[in-house]
N, C-alpha and C positions, 0 to 999 in steps of 0.2 A: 394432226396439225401440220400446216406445210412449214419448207424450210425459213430458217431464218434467216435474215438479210442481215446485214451490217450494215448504218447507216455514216456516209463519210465524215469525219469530224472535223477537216479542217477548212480552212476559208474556202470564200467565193467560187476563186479560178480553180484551184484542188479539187471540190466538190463537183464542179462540170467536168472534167475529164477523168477523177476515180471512178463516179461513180456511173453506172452504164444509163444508156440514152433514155428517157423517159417513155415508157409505156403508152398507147393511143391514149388513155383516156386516163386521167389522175387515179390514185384510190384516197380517198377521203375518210376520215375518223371524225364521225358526228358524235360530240359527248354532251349530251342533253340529257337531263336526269326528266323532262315531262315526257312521258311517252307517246303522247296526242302529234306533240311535235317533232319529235323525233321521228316518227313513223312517216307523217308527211313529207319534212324535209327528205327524208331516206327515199322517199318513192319517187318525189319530184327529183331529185337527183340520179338517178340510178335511171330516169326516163332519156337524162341528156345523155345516157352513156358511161354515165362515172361507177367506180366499183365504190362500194358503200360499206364501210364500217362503223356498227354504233357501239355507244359506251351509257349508261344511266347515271354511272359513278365516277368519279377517279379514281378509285381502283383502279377496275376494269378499265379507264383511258391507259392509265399506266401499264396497265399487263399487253393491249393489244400495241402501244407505242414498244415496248422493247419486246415482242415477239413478231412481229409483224411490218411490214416497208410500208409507212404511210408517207405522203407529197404535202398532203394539208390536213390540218387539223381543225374543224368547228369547234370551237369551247367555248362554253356557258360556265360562268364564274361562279355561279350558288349550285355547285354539285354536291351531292350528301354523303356525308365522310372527309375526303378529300377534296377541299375545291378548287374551282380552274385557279388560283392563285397557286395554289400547290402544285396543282400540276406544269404549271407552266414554270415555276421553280425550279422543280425538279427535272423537266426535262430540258431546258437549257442549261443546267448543269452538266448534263447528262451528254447533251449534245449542243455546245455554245453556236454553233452557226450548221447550215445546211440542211437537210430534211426534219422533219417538216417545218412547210409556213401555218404558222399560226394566225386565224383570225379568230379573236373573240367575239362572240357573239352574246351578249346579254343584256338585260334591264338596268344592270347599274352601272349606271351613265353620267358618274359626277367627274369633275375634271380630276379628282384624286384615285379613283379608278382606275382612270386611263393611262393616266403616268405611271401607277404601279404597273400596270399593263405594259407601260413602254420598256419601264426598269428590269421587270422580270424576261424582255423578250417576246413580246408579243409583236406580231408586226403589222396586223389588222385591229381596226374594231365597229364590230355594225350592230349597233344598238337595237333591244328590241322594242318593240316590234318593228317587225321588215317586209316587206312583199318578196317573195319567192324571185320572181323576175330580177331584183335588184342584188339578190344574194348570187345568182347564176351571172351577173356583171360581174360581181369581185371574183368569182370564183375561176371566170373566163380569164381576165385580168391577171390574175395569179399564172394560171397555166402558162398562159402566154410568157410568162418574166421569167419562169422557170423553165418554159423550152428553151429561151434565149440564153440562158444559164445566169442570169441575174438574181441571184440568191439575195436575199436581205442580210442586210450587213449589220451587226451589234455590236 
């Protein structure tokens, strides 16, 4: 396994000048437990350029989030074992501001969702289903805010 990174914990401004300039191309944490979809998103992404990391579980989100430097995070909320609620708990405890930005991505789409969503730290959410095209907008969108060092604020 390679080295681990330490991810900056403190605000906005802190986090743009601790932590070092951001790599060409994001690396991204896809945690989808459907593997149909997973594999799609992971190929179509990985074609714009982007490094791809997947997860099926939240386990496994949470092992590769504290071994490894992800920028963004995909999370689907009905993950088996742990779900994206947990994970997203746990790792804004973990790390309250700065890498990664989270956008959730899932079917459940009610407005009590998404305020848990908010509450927990989440700072996206694109309902599924999605066109591929429209997830490579947010995702563009994202990079961009984060080369400018506008981190999301909670």
């Amino acid at each position: 396994m390679g080295q681990v990174i330490k991810f900056p914990t403190k605000g906005r401004k802190a986090a743009k000048t601790a932590a070092a300039p951001l790599p060409k191309k994001l690396t991204i944490l896809l945690a989808e437990d459907h593997s149909s979809l997973r594999d799609i998103v992971s190929v179509y992404l990985m074609r714009q350029g982007y490094h791809i990391r997947t997860a099926g579980t939240g386990t496994a989100a949470l092992e590769i989030l504290s071994a490894e430097e992800v920028h963004l995070l995909l999370l689907d909320l009905m993950l088996p074992g742990i779900d994206g609620f947990e994970v997203l708990r746990r790792l804004r405890q973990e790390r309250p501001s700065g890498f990664p930005y989270v956008v959730v991505v899932s079917a459940l789409t009610t407005e009590e969702d998404k305020k848990k969503v908010r509450e927990l730290g989440g700072d996206d959410y694109l309902p599924k289903p999605f066109h591929l095209p429209h997830l490579l907008e947010r995702i563009v969108a994202v990079e961009s805010r984060l080369r400018q060092g506008e981190l999301p604020e909670r």
